[in-house]
KEKE-3310 file (N, C-alpha, C; in steps of 0.2 Angstrom, whole numbers, plus 5000, padded with zeros to 4 digits):
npx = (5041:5027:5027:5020:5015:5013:5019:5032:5032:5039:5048:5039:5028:5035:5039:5025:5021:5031:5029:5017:5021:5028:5017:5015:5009:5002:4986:4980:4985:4994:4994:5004:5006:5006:4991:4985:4996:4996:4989:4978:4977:4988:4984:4972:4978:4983:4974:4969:4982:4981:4966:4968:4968:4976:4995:5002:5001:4998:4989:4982:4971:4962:4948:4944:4953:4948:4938:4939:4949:4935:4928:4917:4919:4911:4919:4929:4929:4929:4928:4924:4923:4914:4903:4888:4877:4860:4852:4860:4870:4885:4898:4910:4917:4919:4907:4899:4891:4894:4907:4901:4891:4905:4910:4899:4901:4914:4912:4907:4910:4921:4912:4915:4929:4944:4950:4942:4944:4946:4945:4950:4949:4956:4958:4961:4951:4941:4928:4927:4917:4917:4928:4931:4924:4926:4939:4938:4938:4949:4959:4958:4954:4942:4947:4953:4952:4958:4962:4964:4971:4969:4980:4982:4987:4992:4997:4985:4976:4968:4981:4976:4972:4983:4990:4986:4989:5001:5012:5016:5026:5024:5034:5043:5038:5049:5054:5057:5054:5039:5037:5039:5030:5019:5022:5027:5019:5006:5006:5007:5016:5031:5036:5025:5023:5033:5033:5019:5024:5033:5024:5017:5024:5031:5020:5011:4998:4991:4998:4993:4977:4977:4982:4972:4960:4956:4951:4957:4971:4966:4960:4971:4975:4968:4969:4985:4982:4973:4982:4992:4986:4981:4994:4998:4989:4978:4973:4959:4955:4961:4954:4943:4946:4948:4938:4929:4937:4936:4923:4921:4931:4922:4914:4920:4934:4946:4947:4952:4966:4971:4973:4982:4993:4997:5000:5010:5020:5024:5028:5037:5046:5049:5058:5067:5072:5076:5087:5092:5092:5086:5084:5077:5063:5044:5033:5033:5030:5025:5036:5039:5030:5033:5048:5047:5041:5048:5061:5055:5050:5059:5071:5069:5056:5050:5053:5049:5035:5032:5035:5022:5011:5015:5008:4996:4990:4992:4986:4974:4972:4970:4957:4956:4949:4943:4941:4951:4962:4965:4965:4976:4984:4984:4987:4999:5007:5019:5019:5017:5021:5013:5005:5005:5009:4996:4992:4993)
npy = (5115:5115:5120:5108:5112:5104:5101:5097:5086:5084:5078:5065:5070:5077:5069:5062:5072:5071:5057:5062:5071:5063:5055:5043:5039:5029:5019:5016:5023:5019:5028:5030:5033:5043:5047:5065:5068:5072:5066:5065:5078:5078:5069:5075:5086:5079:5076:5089:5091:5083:5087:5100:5115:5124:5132:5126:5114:5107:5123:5127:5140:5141:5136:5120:5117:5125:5121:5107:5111:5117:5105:5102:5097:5086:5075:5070:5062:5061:5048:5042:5038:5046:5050:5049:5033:5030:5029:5035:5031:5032:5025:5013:5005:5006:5003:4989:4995:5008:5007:5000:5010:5018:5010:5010:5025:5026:5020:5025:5040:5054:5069:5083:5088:5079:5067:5054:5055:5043:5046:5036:5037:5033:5018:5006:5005:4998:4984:4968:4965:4975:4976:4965:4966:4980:4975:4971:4981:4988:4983:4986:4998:5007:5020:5035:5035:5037:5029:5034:5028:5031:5026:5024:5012:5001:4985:4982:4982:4971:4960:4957:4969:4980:4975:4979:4992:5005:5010:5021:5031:5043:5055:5061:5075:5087:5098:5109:5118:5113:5122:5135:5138:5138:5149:5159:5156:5158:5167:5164:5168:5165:5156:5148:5143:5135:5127:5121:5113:5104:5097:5090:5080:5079:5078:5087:5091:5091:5099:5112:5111:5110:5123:5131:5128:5128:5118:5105:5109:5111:5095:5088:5094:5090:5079:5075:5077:5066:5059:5062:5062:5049:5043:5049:5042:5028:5013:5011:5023:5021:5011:5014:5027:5015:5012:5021:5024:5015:5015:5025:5023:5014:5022:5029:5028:5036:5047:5040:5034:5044:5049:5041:5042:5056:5053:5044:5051:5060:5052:5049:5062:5061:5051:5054:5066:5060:5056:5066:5073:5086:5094:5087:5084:5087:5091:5106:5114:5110:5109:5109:5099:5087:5087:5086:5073:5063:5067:5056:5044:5031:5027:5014:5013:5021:5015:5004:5010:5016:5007:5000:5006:5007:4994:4993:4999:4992:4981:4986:4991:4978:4975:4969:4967:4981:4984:4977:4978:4991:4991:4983:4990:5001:4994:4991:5004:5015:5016:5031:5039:5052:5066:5072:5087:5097:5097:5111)
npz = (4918:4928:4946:4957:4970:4982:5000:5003:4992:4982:4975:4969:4962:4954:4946:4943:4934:4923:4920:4915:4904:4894:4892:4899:4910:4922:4923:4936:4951:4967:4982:4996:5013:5030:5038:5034:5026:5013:5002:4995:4992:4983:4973:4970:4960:4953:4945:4941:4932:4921:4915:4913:4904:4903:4899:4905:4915:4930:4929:4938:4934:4924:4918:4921:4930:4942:4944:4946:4959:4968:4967:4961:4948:4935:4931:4941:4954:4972:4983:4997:5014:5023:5020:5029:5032:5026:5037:5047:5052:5055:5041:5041:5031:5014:5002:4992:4984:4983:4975:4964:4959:4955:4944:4936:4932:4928:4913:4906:4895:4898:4903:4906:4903:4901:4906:4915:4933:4946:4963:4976:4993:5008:5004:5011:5018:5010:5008:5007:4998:4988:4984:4979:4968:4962:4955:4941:4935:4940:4934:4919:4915:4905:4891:4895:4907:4926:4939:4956:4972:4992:5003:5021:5028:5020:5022:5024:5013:5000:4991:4978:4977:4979:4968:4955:4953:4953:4966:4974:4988:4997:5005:5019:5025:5024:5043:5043:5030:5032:5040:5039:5027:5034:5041:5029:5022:5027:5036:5049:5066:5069:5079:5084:5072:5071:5082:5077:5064:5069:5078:5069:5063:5049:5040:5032:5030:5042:5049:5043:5043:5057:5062:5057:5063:5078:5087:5086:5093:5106:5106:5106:5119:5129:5126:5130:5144:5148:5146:5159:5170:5171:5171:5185:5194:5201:5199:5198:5192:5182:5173:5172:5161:5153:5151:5145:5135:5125:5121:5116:5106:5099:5092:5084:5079:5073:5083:5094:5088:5087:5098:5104:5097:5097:5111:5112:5105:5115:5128:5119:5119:5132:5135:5126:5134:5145:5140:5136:5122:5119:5110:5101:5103:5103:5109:5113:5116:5130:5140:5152:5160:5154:5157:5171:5171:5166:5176:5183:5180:5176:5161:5153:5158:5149:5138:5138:5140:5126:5118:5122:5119:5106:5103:5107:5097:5085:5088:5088:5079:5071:5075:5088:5104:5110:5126:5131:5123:5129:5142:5143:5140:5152:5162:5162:5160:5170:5186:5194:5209:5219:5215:5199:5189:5182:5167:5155)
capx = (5036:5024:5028:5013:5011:5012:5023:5040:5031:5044:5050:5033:5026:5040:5039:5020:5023:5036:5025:5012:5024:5031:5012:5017:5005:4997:4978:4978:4990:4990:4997:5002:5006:5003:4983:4987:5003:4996:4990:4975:4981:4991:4978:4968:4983:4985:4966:4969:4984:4975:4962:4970:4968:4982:5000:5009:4998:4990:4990:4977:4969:4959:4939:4944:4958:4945:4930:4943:4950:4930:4924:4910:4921:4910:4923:4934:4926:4933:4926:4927:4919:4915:4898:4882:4871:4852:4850:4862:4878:4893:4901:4917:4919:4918:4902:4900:4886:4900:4910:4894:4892:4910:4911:4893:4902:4919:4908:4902:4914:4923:4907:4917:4937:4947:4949:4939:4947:4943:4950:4949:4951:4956:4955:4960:4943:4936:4925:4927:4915:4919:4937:4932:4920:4933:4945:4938:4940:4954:4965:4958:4947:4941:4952:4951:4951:4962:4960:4969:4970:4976:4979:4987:4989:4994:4996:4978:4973:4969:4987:4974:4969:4989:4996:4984:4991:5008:5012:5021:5026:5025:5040:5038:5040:5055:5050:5058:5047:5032:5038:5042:5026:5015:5025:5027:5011:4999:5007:5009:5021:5037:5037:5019:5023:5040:5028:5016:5027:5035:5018:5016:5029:5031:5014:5011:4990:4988:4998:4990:4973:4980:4984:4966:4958:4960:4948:4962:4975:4961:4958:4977:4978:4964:4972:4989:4978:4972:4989:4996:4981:4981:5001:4996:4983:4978:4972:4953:4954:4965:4951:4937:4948:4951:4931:4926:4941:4934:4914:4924:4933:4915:4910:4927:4941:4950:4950:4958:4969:4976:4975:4986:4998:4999:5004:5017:5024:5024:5029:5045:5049:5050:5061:5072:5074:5079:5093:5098:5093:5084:5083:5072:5057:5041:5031:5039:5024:5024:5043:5038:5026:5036:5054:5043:5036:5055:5064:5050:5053:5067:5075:5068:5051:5048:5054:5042:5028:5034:5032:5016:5008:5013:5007:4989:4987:4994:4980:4967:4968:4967:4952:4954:4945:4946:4942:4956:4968:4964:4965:4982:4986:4984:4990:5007:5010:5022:5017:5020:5019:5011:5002:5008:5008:4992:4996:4989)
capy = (5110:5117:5119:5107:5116:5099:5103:5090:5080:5089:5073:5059:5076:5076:5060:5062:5077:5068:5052:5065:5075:5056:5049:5035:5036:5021:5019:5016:5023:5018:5034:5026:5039:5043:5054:5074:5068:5075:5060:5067:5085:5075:5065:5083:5088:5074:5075:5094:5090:5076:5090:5109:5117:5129:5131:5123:5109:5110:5131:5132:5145:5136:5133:5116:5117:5129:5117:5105:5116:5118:5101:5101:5096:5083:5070:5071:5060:5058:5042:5041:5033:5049:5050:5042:5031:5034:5028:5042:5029:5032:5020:5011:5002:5007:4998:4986:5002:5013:5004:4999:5018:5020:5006:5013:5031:5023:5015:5033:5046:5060:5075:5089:5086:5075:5062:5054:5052:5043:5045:5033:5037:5028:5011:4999:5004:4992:4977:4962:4963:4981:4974:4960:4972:4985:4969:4971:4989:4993:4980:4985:5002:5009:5023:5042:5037:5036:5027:5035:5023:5033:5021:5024:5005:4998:4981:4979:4983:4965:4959:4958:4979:4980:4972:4985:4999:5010:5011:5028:5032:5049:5055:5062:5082:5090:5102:5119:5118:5114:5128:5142:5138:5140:5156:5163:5156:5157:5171:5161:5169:5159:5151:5143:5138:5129:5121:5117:5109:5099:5092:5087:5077:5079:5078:5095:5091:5092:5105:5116:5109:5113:5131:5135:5123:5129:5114:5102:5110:5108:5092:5088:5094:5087:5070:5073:5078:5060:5051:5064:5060:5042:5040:5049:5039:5022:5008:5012:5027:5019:5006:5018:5031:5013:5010:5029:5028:5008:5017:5030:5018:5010:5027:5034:5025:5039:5050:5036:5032:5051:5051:5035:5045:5061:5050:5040:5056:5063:5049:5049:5066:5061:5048:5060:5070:5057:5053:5075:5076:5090:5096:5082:5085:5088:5094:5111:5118:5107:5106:5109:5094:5082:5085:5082:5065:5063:5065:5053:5037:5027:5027:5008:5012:5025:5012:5001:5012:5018:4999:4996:5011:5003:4986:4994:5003:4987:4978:4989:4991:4971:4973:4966:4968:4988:4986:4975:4981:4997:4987:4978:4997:5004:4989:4994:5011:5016:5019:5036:5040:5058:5070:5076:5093:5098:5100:5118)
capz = (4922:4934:4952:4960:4977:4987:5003:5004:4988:4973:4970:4968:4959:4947:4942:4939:4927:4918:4916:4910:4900:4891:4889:4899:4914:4922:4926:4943:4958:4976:4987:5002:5017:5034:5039:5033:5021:5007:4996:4993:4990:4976:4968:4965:4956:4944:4942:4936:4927:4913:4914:4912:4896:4902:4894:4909:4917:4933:4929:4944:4933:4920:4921:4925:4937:4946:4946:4952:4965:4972:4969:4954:4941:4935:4929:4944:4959:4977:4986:5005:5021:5027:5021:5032:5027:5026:5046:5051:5056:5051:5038:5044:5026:5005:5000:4986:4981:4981:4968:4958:4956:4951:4938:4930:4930:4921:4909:4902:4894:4901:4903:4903:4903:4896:4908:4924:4939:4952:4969:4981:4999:5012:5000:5014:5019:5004:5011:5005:4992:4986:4982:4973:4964:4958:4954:4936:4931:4941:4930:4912:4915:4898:4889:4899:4915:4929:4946:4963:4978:4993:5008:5027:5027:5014:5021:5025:5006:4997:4987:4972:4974:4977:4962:4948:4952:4954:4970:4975:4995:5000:5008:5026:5023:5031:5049:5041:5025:5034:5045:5033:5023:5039:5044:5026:5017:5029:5041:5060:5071:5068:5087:5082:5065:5073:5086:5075:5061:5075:5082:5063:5062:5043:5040:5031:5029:5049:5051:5041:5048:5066:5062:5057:5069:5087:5092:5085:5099:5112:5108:5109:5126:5134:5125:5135:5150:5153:5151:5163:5176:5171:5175:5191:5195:5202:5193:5198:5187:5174:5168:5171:5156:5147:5147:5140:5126:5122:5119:5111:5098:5094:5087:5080:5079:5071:5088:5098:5084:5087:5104:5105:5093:5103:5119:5107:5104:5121:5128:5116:5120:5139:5133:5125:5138:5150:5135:5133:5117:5119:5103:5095:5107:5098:5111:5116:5123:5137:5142:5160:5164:5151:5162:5178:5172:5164:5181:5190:5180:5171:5152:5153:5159:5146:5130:5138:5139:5121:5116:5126:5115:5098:5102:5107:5092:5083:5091:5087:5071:5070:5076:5095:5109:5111:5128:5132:5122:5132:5150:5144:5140:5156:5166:5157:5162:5174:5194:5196:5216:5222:5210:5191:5189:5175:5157:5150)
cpx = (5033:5024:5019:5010:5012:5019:5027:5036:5033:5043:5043:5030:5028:5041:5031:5021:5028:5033:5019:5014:5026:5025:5013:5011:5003:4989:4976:4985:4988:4994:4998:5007:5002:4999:4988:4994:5001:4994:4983:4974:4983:4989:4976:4974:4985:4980:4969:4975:4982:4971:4963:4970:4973:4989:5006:5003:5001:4993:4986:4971:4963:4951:4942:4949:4953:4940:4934:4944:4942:4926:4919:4913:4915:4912:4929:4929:4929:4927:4926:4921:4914:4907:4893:4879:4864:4848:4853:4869:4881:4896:4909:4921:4917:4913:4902:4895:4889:4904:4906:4895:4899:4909:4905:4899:4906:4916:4908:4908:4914:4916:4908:4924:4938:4949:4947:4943:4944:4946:4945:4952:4950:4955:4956:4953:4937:4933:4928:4924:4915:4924:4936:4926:4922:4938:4944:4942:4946:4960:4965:4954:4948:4948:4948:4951:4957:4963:4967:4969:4975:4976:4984:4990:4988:4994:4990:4973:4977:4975:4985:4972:4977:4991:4994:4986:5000:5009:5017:5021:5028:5029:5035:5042:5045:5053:5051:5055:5041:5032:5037:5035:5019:5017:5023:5021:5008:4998:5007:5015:5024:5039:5031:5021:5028:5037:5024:5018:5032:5029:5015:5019:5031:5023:5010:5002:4987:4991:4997:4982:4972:4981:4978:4961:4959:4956:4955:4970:4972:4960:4966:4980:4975:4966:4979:4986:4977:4978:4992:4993:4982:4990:5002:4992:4983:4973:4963:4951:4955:4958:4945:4939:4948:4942:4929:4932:4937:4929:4916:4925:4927:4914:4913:4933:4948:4954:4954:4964:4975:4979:4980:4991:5003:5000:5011:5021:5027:5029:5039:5048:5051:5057:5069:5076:5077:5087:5095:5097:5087:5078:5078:5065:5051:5036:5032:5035:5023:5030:5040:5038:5031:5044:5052:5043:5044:5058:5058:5050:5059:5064:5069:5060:5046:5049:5049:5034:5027:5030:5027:5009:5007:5011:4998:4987:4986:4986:4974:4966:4967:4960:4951:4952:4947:4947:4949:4961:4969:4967:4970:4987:4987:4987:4998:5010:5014:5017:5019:5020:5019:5010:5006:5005:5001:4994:4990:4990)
cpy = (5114:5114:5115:5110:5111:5098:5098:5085:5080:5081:5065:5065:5079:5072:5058:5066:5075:5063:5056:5067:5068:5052:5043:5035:5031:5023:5018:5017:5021:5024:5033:5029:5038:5048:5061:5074:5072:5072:5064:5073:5084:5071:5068:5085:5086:5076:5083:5093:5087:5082:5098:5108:5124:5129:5126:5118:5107:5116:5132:5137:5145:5136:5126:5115:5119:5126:5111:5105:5115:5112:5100:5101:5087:5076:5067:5068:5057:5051:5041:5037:5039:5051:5045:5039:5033:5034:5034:5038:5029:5026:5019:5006:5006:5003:4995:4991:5006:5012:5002:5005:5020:5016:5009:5020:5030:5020:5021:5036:5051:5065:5080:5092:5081:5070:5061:5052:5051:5040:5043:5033:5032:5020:5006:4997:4999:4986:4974:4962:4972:4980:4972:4965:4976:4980:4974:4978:4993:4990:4981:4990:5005:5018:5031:5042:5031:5033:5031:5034:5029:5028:5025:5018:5002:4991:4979:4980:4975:4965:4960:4966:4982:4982:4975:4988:4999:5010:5017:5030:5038:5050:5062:5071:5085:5098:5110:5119:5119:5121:5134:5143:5142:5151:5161:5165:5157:5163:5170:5164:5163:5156:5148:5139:5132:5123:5117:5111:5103:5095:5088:5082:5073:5077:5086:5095:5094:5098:5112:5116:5112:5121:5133:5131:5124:5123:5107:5102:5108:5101:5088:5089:5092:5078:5068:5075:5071:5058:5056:5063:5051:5040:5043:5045:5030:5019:5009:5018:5025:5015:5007:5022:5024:5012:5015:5027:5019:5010:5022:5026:5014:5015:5031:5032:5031:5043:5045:5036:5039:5051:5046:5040:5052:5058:5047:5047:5061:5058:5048:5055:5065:5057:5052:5064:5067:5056:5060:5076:5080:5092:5094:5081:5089:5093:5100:5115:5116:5105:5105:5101:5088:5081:5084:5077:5060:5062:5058:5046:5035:5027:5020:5009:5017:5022:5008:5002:5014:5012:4996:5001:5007:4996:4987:4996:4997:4983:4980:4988:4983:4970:4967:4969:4975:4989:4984:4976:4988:4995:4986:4987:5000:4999:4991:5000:5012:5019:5025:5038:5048:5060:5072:5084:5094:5100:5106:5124)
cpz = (4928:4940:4955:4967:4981:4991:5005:4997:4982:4969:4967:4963:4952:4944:4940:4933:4925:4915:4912:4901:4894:4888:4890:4908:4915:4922:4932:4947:4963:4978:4992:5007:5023:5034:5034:5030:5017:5002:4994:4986:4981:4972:4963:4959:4950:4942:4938:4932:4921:4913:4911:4904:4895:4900:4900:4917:4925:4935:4937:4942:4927:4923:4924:4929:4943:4950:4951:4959:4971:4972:4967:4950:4940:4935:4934:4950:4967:4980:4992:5010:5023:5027:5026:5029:5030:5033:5049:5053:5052:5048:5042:5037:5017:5007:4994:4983:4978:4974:4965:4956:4952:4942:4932:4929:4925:4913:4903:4900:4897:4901:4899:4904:4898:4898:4914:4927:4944:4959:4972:4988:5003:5010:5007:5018:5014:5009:5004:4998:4988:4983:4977:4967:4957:4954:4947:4931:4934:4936:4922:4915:4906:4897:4894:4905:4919:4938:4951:4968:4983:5000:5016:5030:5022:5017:5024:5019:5002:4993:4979:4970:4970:4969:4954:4949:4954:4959:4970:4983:4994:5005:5013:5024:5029:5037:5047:5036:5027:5038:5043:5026:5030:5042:5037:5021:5020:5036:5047:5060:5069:5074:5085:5075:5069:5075:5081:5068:5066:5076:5073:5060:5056:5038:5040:5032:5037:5052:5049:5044:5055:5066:5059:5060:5075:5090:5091:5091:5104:5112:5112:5116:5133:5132:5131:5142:5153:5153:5156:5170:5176:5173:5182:5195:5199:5196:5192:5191:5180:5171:5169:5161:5153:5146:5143:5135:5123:5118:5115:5105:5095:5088:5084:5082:5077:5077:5091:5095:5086:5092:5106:5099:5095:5108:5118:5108:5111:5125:5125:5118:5129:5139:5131:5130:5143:5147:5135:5129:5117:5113:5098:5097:5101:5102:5114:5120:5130:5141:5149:5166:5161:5156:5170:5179:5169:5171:5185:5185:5174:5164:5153:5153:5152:5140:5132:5138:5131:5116:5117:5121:5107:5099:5102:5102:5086:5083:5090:5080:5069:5073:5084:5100:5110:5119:5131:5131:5129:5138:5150:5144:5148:5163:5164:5160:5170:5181:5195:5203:5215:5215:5204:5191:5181:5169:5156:5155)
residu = (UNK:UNK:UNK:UNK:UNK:UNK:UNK:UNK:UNK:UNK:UNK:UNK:UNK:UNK:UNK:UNK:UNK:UNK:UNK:UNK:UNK:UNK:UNK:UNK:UNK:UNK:UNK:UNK:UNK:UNK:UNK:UNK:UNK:UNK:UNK:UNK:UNK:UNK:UNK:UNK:UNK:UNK:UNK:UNK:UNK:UNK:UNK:UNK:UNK:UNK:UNK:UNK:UNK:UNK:UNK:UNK:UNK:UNK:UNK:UNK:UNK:UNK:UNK:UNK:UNK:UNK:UNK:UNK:UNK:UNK:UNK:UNK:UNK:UNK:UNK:UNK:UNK:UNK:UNK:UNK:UNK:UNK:UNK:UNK:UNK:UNK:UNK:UNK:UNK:UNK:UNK:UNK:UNK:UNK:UNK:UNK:UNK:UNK:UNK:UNK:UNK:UNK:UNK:UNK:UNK:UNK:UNK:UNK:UNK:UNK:UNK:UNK:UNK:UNK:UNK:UNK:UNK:UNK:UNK:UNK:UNK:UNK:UNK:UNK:UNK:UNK:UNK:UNK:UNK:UNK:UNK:UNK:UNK:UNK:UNK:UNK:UNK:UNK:UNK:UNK:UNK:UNK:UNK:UNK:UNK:UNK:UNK:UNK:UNK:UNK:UNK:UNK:UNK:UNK:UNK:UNK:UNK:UNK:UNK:UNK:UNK:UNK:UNK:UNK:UNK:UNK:UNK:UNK:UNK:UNK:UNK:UNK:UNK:UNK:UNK:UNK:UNK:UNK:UNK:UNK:UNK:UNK:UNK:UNK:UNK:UNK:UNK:UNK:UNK:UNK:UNK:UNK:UNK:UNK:UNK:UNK:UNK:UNK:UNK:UNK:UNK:UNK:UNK:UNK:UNK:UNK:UNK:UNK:UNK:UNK:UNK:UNK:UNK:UNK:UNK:UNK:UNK:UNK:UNK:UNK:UNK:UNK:UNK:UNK:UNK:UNK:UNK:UNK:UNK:UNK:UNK:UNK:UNK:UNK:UNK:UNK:UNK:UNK:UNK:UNK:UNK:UNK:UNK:UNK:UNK:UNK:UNK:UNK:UNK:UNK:UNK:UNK:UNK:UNK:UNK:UNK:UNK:UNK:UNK:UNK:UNK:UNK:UNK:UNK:UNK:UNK:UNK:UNK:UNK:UNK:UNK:UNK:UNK:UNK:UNK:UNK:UNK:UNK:UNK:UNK:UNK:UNK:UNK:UNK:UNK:UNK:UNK:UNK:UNK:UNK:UNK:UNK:UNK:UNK:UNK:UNK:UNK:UNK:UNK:UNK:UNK:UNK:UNK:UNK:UNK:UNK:UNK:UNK:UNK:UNK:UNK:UNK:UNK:UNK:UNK:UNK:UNK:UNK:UNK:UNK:UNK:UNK:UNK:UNK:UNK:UNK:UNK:UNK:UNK:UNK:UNK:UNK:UNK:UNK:UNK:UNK:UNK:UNK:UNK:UNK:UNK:UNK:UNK:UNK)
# end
């Protein structure tokens, strides 16, 4: 059985190649994972699986492995948000255009493989009438083709998208893996790999991402920057920062999404430290400022800020008021009295 390459996904991976190996596949997966898991990564992989014409499927080595690999295999189609439309604004939804196209491409036989696949990114992105669209062909597609739904919420994908496919959870990849892959695959220094497998918090896609991205660490730390200004701060500041991230959330929900993620995580590593455990800190590059804002408020106010974070993020993605959310956000955060030392 050919090693698939996919970093902590041996075991979903092994269980693909088996269902291939048995001729028992389904038609449609959901891959359901947090951002830079891997689901994609893993999509590609079945697709050159069904498709390799090498002795040990997906060889990597193959004209269609390769075309795969680069993304003009004809038969082999990713789907995302990620394109604009013909105004220049960025989509926030799958279109019923979108799935139209696919359903005409299913329709047609394989080109130039042996079977189409069509990955679907981000499906909870489906509208309304995108879902009901797909219903048909996701639950009976013709012979050769293979649907791959990858989702980051899964419970905001219709019960009817659900209930056609497999679902399969990607497991969260372990920190010395990610570690030992950064250090030995891609040559980091073994103190950045550490770090950077730590701030990925089993989330091999970002941490590969982040180690050839330097704007990804910058952005990182102009994110702990506000909350370390904003928990210094008075409230004039605080609901100025919450109206810039609210104008932000109109036009990218993803960065906030992060930046609220990055504070969670910081955040708990403050928490940590107030509790000793050292060792399970994620930020390591920051011990300094994080045991600063750690001696300066309580166990108590750090679970509450912990739980004031997931309740916003909670809240956004339900689509409520962002600045609100944002406002109730900052009205939450502990009182720090006298300046914070600057992060970086």
């Amino acid at each position: 059985m050919a090693d698939w390459q996919i970093i902590g996904q041996k075991n979903v991976a092994a269980f693909l190649a088996k269902s291939l190996e048995k001729g028992e596949l389904c038609h449609a997966y959901l891959l359901a994972a947090p951002e830079h898991s891997g689901k994609t990564a893993l999509a590609l992989k079945l697709a050159q699986a069904l498709n390799c014409t090498g002795d040990n499927p997906p060889c990597g080595g193959c004209e269609q492995c390769r075309r795969i690999t680069a993304g003009i295999h004809a038969d082999v189609r990713l789907i995302s948000v990620q394109a604009a439309d013909d105004d220049g604004k960025s989509r926030v939804e799958l279109s019923i255009e979108q799935v139209r196209e696919i359903n005409h491409a299913v329709s047609l036989p394989p080109f130039e493989g042996k079977y189409r696949v069509i990955i679907i990114d981000e499906a909870e992105r489906l509208s309304n009438g995108a879902a009901n669209a797909l219903l048909k062909t996701l639950e009976e597609p013709p012979p050769g083709v293979v649907f791959v739904l990858t989702t980051v919420r899964e419970n905001q994908l219709p019960e009817t998208i659900r209930s056609r496919c497999m679902k399969l959870r990607l497991a969260v990849a372990p920190r010395l893996e990610i570690a030992r892959f950064l250090e030995q695959g891609l040559g980091f220094p073994a103190e950045r790999a550490d770090l950077l497998a730590r701030l990925s918090q089993g989330r091999a896609g970002w941490a590969i991402a982040a180690a050839r991205d330097e704007g990804l660490q910058l952005e990182r730390r102009d994110n702990l920057l506000k909350l370390a200004d904003a928990l210094g701060s008075g409230f004039d500041f605080r609901f100025e920062l919450a109206d810039k991230l609210s104008q932000r959330f109109g036009k990218t929900r993803t960065e906030i999404y992060r930046l609220l993620d990055q504070w969670l995580s910081f955040c708990r590593d403050i928490l940590l430290v107030k509790l000793d455990i050292k060792e399970e800190v994620i930020n390591t590059d920051y011990e300094i400022i994080t045991a600063e804002l750690a001696s300066r408020i309580t166990a108590a106010e750090a679970q509450r800020l912990i739980g004031s974070l997931n309740v916003t993020r909670r809240h956004l993605e339900q689509n409520a008021s962002p600045r609100l959310a944002l406002e109730v956000l900052m009205l939450n955060l502990p009182v720090i009295k006298g300046s914070t030392k600057r992060i970086g």
